[in-house]
N, C-alpha and C positions, 0 to 999 in steps of 0.2 A: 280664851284660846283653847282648841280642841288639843285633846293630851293622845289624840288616836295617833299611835308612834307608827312609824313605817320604819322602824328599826326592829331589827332582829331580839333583843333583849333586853332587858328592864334596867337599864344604866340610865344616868341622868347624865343630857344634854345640853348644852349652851351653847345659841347660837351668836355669833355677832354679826353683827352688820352695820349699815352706815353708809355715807357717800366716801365717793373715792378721795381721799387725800386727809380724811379727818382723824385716822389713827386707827383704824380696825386691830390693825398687827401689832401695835404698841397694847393694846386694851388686852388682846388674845395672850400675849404673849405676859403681861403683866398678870394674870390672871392664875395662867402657868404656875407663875414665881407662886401663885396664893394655895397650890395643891392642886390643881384643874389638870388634865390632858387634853396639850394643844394637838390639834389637827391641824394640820396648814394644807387647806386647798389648793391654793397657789403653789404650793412646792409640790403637791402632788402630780398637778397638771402640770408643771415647770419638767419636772425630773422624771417622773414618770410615764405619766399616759399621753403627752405630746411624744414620747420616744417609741409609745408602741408599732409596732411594723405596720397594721394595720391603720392606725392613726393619721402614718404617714403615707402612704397609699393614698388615701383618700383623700389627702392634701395635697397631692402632686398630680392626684388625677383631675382635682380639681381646678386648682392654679400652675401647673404644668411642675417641673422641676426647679422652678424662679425660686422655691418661695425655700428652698432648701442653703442653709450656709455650705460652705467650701468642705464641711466633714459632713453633709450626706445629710445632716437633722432639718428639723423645721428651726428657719428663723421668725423666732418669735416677733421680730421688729417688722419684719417685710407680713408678719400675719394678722398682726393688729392692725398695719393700717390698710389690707384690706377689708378684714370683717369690719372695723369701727366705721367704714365709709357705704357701709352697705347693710338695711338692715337684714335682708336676706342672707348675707352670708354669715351674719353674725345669729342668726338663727340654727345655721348649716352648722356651726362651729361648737355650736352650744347641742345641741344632738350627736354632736357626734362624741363630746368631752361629758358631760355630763351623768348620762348613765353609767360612764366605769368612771367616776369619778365617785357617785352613790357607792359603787358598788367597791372600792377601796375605803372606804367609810363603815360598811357594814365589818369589810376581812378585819379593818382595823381594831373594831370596838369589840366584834364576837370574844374572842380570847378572856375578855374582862368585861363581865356580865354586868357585873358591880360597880365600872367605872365612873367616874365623874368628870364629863369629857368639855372641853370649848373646840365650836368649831367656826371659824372666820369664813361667813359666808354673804359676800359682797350683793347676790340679787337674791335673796331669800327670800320676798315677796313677789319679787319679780317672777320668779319661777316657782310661788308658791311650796314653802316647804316648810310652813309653819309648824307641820306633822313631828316632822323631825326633831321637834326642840320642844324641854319641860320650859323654858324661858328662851326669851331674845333681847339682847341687850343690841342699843344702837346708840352706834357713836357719832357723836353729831359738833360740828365746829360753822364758821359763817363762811359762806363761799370767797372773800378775798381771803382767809387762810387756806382752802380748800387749795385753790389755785397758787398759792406761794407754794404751797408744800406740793404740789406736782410739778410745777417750774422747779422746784430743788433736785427733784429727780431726774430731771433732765425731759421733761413731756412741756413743749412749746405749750403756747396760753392757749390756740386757735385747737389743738388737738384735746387738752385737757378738757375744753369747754364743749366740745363735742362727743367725747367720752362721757360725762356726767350729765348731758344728756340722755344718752342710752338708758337711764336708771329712771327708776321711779324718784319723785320728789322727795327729796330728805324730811319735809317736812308732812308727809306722809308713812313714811319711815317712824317717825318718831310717831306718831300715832300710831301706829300698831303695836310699837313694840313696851314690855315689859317695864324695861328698865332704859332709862336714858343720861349718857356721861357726856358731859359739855369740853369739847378740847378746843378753847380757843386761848388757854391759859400757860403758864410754866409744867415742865413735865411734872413736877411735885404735887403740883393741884390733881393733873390724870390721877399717880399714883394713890392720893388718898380720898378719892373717888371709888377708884379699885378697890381698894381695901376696904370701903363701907361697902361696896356692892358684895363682894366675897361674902362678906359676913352675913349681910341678909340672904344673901342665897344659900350659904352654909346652914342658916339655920330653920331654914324651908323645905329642905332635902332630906 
């Protein structure tokens, strides 16, 4: 894997990845608990750079004012399922989130040169950013857990399955990447998964 970082300084990086429903955010955030600093893309894009002014401009210019809740923001529900039924818009969506998305990634790590960061990042092959990471661990379970554990969130089977379409093949996925944790088991299994993964990466670093 090439080690050419497109990050601003010499901290080590960990990416995660995976298909949707197999535990990304359990693994990142387990990892956390092991001395790591979690990034949560998802929260970034959630809380922040969906709110930016221009963000939403361009969402309103584009899907009229529809796509806004009753307090003015983007609703997230009414935006998913137009990008996920389109792949055009889900391109549009991804250009426009993306670059300040990097680019809170960079504000975030600069401060801590030194850091030892996890970053949960759902299309990392997808959108090519192997650059970004000393390692990439990919979390991987069999697509009827996939699918229970998105039905538990509340995301219908016909939308879920359409969703992890959008992705690259997990079992591609797992070919590229570093390191690979099986979550089709009790959380305790993840957990001491995690724990041997931490250590060999601790002691690679």
């Amino acid at each position: 894997m090439s080690q050419a970082k497109t990050r601003v300084n010499h901290s080590v990086c960990i990416g995660v990845t995976g298909g949707m429903g197999c535990g990304k955010s359990t693994v990142s955030k387990l990892l956390a608990e092991q001395g790591f600093i979690l990034i949560d893309s998802d929260a970034l894009i959630r809380d922040k750079i969906l709110h930016l002014p221009e963000v939403v401009a361009e969402a309103v210019n584009k899907y009229s004012d529809k796509i806004l809740n009753s307090e003015g923001k983007i609703d997230r529900s009414r935006l998913a399922t137009k990008v996920f039924a389109n792949d055009a818009d889900l391109r549009w969506l991804e250009e426009l989130t993306h670059p300040r998305l990097f680019d809170e990634w960079r504000a975030i790590m600069r401060p801590d040169p030194k850091g030892r960061w996890v970053i949960e990042v759902p299309l990392l092959f997808e959108k090519q950013l192997e650059n970004w990471f000393d390692f990439i661990v990919c979390v991987a379970s069999s697509p009827d857990k996939q699918l229970a554990r998105l039905e538990q969130r509340g995301i219908p089977r016909p939308l879920a399955e359409q969703r992890i379409s959008k992705q690259l093949l997990l079992a591609k996925k797992i070919e590229l990447s570093d390191f690979v944790l099986w979550n089709d088991g009790p959380i305790s299994f993840l957990k001491d998964q995690v724990k041997i993964l931490s250590a060999d990466l601790q002691s690679r670093l």
